[in-house]
C-alpha positions, 0 to 999 in steps of 0.5 A: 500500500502506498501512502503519501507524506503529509509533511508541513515543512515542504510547503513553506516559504521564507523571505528574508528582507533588510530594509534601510533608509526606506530601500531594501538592501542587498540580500539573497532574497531581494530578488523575489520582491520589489519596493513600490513605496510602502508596499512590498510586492511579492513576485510569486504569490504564496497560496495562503496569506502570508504572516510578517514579522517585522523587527520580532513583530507581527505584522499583516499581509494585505493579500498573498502578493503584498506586506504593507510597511508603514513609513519609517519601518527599518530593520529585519523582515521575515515573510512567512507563507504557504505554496499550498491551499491544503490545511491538516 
């Protein structure tokens, strides 16, 4: 009998972000966004909102292809999401 592997961790992404002086600097995962003012856009939607962590704070997604920053934000962003729909 076959069966397939639920697994959690396959289905996650992780975008690691440094923002500074309102631009974002060069890092390895610069290259799956763009800055466009106040809003990060993602180049690949994730599934399922994303969760945002900005400074070790929680902050929100405003779709699955977008983090809305406030003004002056600066500092360390994680962008945590889903490549999948499927929920266990």
């Amino acid at each position: 009998m076959l069966r397939s592997i639920k697994s959690g961790q396959r289905k996650m992404r992780v975008i690691a972000l440094k923002l500074e002086a309102g631009a974002l600097l060069d890092v390895l995962d610069k290259r799956q966004v763009e800055l466009d003012g106040s809003d990060i856009k993602i180049k690949v939607p994730f599934a399922q909102m994303p969760v945002v962590m900005v400074n070790g704070v929680t902050a929100s997604a405003t779709a699955v292809d977008t983090v809305n920053i406030s003004a002056g934000t600066e500092g360390d962003i994680l962008i945590i999401g889903s490549d999948t729909a499927e929920k266990y």
